[in-house]
N, C-alpha and C positions, 0 to 999 in steps of 0.2 A: 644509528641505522636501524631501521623497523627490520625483526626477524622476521623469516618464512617461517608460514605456517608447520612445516616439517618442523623447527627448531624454537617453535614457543615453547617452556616449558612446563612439561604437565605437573612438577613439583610444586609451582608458584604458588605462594600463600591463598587460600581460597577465603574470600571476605564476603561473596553473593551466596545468597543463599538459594542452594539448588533445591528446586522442587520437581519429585518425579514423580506422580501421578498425573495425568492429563488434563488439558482443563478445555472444554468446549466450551467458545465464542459466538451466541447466536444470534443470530440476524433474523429481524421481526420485522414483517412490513410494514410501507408506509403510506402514505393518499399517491403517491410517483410509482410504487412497487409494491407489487407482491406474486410471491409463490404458490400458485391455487391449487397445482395438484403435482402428481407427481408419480411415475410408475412405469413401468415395463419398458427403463432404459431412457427414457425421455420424464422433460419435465415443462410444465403449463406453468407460462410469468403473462402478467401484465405490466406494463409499461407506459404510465399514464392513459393514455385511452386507447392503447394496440394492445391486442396479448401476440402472444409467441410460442410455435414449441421447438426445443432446442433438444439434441443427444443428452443425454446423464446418466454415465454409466453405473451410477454407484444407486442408480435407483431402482433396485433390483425388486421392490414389493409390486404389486397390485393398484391400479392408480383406481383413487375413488368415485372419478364423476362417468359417466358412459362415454361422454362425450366432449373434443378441446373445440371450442367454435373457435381457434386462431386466425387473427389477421396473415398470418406466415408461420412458415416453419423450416428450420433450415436440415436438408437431407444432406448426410454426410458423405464426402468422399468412399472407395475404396482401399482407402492409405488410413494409416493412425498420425501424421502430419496435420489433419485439423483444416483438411480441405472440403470443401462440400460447397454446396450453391442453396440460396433462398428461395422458395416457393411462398407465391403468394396468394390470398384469397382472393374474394372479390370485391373487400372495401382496397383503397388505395391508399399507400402507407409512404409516406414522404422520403426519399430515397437520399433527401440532404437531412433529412435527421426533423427531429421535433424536438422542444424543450421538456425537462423535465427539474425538480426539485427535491431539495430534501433539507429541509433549514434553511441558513442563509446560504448552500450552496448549492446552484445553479449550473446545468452541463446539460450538453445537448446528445440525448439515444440517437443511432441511426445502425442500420442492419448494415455489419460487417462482414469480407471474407470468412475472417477469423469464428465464427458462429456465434460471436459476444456483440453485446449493442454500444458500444463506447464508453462502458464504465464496469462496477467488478460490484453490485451491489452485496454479494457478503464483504465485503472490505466495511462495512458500515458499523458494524459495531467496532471492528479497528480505531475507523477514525473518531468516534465518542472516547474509545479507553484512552489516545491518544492525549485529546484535549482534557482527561480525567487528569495526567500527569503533569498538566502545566494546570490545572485547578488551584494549586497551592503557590502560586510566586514568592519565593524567599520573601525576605522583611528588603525595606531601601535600603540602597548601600550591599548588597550583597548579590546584585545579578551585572556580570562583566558588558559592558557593550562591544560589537560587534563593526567591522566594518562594511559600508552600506554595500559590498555585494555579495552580502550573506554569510560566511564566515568570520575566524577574527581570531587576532589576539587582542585579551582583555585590553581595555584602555579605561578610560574614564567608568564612572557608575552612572546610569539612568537608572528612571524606577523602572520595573517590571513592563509587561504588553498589560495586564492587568489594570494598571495607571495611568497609562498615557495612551493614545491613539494606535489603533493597529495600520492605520495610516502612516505613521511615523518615518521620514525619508533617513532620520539618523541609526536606523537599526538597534531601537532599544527594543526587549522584550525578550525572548526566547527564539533562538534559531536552530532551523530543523532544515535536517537535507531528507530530499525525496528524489532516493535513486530507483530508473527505472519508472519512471512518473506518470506515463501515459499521458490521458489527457485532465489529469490532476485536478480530481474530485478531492485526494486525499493535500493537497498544494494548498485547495482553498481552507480547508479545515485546517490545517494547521496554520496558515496567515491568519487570524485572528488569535493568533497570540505571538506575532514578532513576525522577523526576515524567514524566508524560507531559498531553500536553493533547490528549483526543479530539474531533475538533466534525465535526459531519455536519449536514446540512439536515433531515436525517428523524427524525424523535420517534421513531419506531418504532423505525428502525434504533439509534438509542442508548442506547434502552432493552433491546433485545437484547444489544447488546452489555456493558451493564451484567450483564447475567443469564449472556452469558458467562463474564464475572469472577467471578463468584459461582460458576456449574460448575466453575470451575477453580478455586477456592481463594483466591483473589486481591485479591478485593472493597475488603479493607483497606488495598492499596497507595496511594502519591498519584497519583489517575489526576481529573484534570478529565474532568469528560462534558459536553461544550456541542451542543445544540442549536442550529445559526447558518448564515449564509449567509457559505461559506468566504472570502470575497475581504472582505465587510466585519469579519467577525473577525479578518483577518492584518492588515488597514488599521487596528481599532486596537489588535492586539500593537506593530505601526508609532509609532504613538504614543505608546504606553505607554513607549518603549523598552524594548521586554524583547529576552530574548535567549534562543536556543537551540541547544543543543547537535546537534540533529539533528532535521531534516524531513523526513515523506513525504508527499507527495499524490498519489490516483490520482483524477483529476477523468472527472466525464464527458463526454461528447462533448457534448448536451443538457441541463440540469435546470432543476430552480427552487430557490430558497431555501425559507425557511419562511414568509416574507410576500410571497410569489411571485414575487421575485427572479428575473432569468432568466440562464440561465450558458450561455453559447457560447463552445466551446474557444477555436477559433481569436480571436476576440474580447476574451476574456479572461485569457486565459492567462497574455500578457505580463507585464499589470500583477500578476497575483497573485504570479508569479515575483520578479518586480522588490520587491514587498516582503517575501516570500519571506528573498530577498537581506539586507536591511534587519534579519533577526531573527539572522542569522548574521554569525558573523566570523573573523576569523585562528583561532581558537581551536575553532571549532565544529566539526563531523567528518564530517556529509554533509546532502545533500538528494538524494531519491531522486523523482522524477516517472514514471508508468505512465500509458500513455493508451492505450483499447482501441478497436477496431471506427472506426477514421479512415483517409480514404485518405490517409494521411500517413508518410513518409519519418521514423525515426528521425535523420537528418542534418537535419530541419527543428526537432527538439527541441533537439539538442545546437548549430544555430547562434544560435537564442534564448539558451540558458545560457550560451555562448561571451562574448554581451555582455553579458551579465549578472553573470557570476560572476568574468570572467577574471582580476580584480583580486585575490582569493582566490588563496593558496597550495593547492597542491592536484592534485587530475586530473580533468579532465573527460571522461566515456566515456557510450558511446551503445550502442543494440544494439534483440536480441530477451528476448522471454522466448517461451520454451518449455518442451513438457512432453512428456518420453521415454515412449512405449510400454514396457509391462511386458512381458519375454521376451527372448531374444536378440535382438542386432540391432534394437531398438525403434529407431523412426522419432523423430523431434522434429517434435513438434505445435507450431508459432510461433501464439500467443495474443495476445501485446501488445509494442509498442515501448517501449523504457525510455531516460531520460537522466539521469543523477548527476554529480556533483560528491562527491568524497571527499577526505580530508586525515589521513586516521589515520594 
């Protein structure tokens, strides 16, 4: 029976090695994005051929051009809820969305409620560290196969995603769960090295994200698309005993399930971590956690995983994520805290 998080204990041999100094992840743009300016609360992105200007509290300096010629800009609410409406210029900006790129993956921008454009562009150097960690595929004979709907207990040995087709309907390679998915920019990145299992609360959002895979060519990989409420999904991976090679979640601060479940970080976070834990082992290569807009200390993430993970061989690291201004001397925009566990 998996302990609550009350009843892990903080005695248990520690094997990871904690690292507490902080470490910033920064996000450089690309020919699909960049960050051009940034200042007095707001911050100037272009987005393949629209720009934008959006809230950004933490951009408390002086912005350097006189002037944002934005295609839109979205004016916020007066609630801290992340309500607000979009104002537009006078060119016309595609209201079903336009495509956009970054490598082999493929996902379509469109101005949301939410003041975000359908993907999390600092999550980008995320998903590079991620595919760093499956860089190395053990030797043949030493990576478990999986069954084809994404998790598993070992059976037979295939070689690596590294060797065989990331097409593969047998689920050889490296399997990754992506809780919390959106519309799974971070799904397609890790499908290029095995099964992946995408699950979100939102119909909508995973159904975008399926139509990503399809923009991008992909559609055919083994990628599970689950609709679910993250913490009761990991609870029965838990049972199932399956196991994975690598997990991300970027939870939110607030939501609901799909049968109106209610998710509070601080609340539950623990216990999702803690089973989390439970899908990984000696063998598996990271867990990556993102958590946005909290007034919380990345040293309160990393000392949760500390009891959590420590029994893992491995490194435990905490930090920012940020994203550099385009032009000399660009500023670092801090977006979100992160905390991982790595063992590549």
């Amino acid at each position: 029976m998996t302990p609550s998080p009350t009843t892990l204990p903080s005695t248990r041999c520690r094997v990871a090695e904690l690292v507490l100094p902080p470490v910033v992840m920064t996000g450089e743009g690309w020919a699909d994005y960049g960050l051009v300016d940034s200042g007095h609360g707001r911050k100037y992105e272009r987005y393949g051929p629209y720009s934008f200007i959006r809230p950004e509290p933490q951009a408390m300096w002086t912005p350097r051009m006189e002037r944002w010629p934005a295609d839109g800009e979205f004016v916020p609410g007066s609630d801290e809820d992340g309500g607000g409406r979009w104002a537009y210029g006078s060119r016309e900006v595609p209201r079903d969305g336009w495509p956009l790129s970054r490598g082999e993956c493929k996902f379509t921008a469109q101005c949301t409620p939410f003041r975000h454009l359908g993907f999390f562009p600092d999550m980008a150097p995320v998903w590079d560290w991620m595919g760093g960690q499956y860089e190395n595929p053990p030797p043949l004979g030493e990576v478990a196969s999986r069954s084809d709907d994404g998790g598993g207990i070992p059976t037979e040995v295939p070689p690596p995603s590294g060797l065989r087709p990331a097409t593969s309907p047998s689920g050889g390679g490296f399997s990754s769960l992506n809780l919390f998915g959106y519309t799974g920019v971070g799904t397609q990145a890790l499908s290029a090295f095995g099964p992946v299992t995408h699950v979100d609360a939102s119909k909508k959002s995973v159904a975008q994200a399926r139509a990503n895979a399809e923009l991008a060519g992909i559609a055919e990989r083994p990628v599970r698309w689950i609709v679910d409420d993250a913490g009761k999904f990991t609870a029965r991976e838990v049972r199932r005993e399956r196991r994975y090679d690598g997990i991300i979640l970027d939870p939110p601060k607030f939501g609901r399930g799909p049968e109106g479940e209610v998710w509070r970080l601080e609340e539950h976070l623990p216990r999702l971590l803690a089973d989390c834990r439970q899908l990984l082992d000696a063998d598996s290569r990271f867990l990556f956690l993102t958590v946005y807009a909290v007034r919380m200390s990345s040293l309160a993430l990393i000392g949760l995983m500390d009891e959590i993970f420590r029994d893992l061989p491995g490194k435990l690291e905490h930090g920012d994520l940020a994203v550099r201004e385009e032009g000399p001397d660009g500023r670092l925009l801090p977006t979100a805290i992160f905390a991982r566990w790595s063992n590549a």
